[in-house]
C-alpha positions in Angstrom: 8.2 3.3 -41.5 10.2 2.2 -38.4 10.1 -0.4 -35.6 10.4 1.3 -32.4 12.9 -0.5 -30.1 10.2 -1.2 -27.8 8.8 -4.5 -29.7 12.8 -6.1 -30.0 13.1 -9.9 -30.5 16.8 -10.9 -30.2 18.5 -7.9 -28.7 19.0 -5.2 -31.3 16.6 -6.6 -33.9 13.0 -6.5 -34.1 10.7 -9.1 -33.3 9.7 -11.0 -36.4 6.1 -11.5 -35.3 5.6 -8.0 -34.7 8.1 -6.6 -38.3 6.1 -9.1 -40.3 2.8 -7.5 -39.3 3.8 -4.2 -39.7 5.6 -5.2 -43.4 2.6 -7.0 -44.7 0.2 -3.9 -43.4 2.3 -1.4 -45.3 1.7 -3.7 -48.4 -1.7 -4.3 -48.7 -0.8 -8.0 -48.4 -3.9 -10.4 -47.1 -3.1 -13.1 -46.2 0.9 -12.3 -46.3 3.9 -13.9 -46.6 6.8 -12.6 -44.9 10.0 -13.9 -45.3 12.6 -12.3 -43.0 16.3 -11.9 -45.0 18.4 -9.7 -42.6 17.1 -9.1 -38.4 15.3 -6.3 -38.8 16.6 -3.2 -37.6 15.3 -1.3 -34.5 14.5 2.6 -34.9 15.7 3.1 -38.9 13.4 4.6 -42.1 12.6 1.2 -43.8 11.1 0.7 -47.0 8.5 -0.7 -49.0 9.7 -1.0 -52.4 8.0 -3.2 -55.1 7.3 -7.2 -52.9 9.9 -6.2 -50.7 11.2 -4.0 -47.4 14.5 -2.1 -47.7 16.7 -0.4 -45.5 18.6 1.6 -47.9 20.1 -0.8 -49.8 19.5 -3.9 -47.7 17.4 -6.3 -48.4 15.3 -6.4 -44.9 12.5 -8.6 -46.3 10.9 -10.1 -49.0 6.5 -9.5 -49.2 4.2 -12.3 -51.2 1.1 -14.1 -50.9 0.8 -16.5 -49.6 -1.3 -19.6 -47.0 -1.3 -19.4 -43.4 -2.5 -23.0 -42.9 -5.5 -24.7 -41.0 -3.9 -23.2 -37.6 -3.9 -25.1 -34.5 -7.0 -26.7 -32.1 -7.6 -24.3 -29.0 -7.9 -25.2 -25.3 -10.1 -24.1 -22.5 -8.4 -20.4 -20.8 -8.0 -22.4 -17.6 -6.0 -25.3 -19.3 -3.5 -22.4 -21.2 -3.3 -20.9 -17.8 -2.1 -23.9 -15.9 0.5 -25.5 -18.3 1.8 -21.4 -18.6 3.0 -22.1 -15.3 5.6 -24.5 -16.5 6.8 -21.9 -19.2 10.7 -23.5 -20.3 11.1 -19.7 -20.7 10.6 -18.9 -17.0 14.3 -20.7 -16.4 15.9 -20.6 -19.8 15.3 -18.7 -22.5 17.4 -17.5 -25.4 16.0 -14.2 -25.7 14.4 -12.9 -22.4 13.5 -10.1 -23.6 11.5 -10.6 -26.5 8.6 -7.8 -26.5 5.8 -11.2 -27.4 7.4 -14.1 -25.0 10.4 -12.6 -22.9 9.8 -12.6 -19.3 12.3 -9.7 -18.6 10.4 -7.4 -20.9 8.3 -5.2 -18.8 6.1 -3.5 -21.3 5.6 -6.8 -23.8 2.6 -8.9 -24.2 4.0 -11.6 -21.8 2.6 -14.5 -23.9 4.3 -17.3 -22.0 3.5 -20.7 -23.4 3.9 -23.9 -21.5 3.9 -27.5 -22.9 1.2 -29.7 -23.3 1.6 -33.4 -23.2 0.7 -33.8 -27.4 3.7 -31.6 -27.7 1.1 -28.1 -28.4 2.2 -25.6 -26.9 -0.7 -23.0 -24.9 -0.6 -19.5 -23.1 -3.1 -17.2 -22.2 -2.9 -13.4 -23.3 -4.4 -10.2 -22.0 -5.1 -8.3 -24.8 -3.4 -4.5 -24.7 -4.7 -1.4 -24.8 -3.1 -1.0 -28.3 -4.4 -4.0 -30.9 -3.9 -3.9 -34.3 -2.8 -6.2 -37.0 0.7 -6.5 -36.1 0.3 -7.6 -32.4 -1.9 -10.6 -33.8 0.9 -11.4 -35.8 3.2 -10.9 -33.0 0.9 -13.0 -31.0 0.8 -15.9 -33.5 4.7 -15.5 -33.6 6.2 -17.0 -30.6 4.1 -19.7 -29.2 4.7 -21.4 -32.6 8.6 -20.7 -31.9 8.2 -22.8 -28.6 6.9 -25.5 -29.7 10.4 -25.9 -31.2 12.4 -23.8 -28.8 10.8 -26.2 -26.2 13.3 -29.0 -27.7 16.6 -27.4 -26.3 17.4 -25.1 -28.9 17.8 -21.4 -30.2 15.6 -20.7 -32.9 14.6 -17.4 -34.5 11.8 -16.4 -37.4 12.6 -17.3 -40.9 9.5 -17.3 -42.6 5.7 -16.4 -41.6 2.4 -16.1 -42.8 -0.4 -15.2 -41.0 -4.3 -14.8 -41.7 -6.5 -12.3 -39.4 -10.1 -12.7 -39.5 -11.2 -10.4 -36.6 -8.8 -8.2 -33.8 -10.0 -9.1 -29.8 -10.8 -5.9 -28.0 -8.6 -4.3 -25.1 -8.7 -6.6 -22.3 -10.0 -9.7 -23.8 -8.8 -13.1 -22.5 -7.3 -14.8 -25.2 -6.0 -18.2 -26.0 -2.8 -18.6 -28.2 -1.8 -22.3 -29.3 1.1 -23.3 -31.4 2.5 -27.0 -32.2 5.2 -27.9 -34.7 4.4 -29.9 -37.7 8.5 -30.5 -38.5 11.3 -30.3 -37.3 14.7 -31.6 -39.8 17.8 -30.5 -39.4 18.6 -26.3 -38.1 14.4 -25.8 -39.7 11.1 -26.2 -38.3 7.6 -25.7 -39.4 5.5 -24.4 -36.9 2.0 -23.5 -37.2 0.0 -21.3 -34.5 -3.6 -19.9 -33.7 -5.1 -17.0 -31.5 -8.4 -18.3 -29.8 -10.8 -15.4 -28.3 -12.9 -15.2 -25.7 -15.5 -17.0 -26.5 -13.5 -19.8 -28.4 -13.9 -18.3 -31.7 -10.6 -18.1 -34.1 -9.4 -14.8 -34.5 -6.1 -15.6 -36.6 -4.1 -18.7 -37.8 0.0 -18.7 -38.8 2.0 -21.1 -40.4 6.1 -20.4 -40.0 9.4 -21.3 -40.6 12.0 -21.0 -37.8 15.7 -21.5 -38.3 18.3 -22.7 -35.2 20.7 -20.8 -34.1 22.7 -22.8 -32.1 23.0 -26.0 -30.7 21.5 -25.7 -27.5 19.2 -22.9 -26.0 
């Protein structure tokens, strides 16, 4: 398997939404747990050997099971749609092309999740043409991130697992929330959930994310 260098995170590296999907797809994992030990690499032959992913002799990541948590409570479509206006990404964002959140990404899902005043963080998604497994996870992915990003740092993926109970169809309005249940030190503990149409809970994630620097 490979990850085309469409769905990119940081530049040059997967999105670790997106990898983990694909990774915990290839290993019959349900729920998974994906823990990320390199960036994963952009248009290489990968691996699945044994509970891990390999490229060549590179640890990429490492497969278990695992619990995705109780998620997080959804809004109303309109209320993601409003606070998405205030998006911290639309004027700073570490990685603005990020195939899930980045604003400069063309062909992405353009999940942009603004702030709400508990600290949640809510977007609302169109659903692509092209669903499967891994763009839930990709989905659950970032608006999680932002609910730490949203503090002024850098962070990227360390650690996710997600549970899928149903894919939306093409075109669905979805809701994706996230909030942060800790944040000590460079790590936080994020936990996210994809909301469909009709408010029922498609998929939950619980995930680690590590700073990167300072300041975003």
């Amino acid at each position: 398997m490979l990850i085309p260098a469409r769905y990119n995170g940081p530049p040059g590296t997967g999105n670790g939404g997106w990898c983990a999907g694909v990774f915990a797809q290839a290993a019959g994992l349900r729920p998974a747990q994906v823990t990320l030990r390199v960036p994963p690499p952009l248009e290489v032959g990968l691996q699945v050997r044994g509970d891990a992913v390999w490229h060549g002799s590179t640890l990429v990541a490492s497969l278990a099971a695992g619990e995705a948590g109780q998620g997080v409570p959804g809004v109303p479509l309109a209320e993601a749609a409003e606070v998405s206006k205030s998006y911290p990404g639309f004027t700073e964002h570490p990685f603005p092309t990020c195939f899930v959140c980045g604003p400069d990404h063309p062909d992405g899902l353009r999940i942009f999740p603004g702030v709400l005043p508990d600290g949640r963080t809510a977007a609302p998604w169109t659903v692509p043409d092209e669903v499967s497994e891994p763009t839930m996870w990709a989905a659950l992915d970032c608006p999680g991130g932002w609910a730490a990003i949203a503090t002024g740092r850098a962070y990227v993926l360390g650690r996710i697992t997600a549970s899928i109970d149903a894919l939306p169809a093409p075109g669905d309005a979805c809701v994706v929330v996230g909030a942060a249940s800790s944040i000590e030190g460079r790590k936080a503990t994020v936990d996210s959930a994809v909301y469909g149409p009709g408010g029922e809970r498609l998929g939950v994630a619980r995930a680690t994310w590590i700073a990167v620097s300072s300041s975003a």
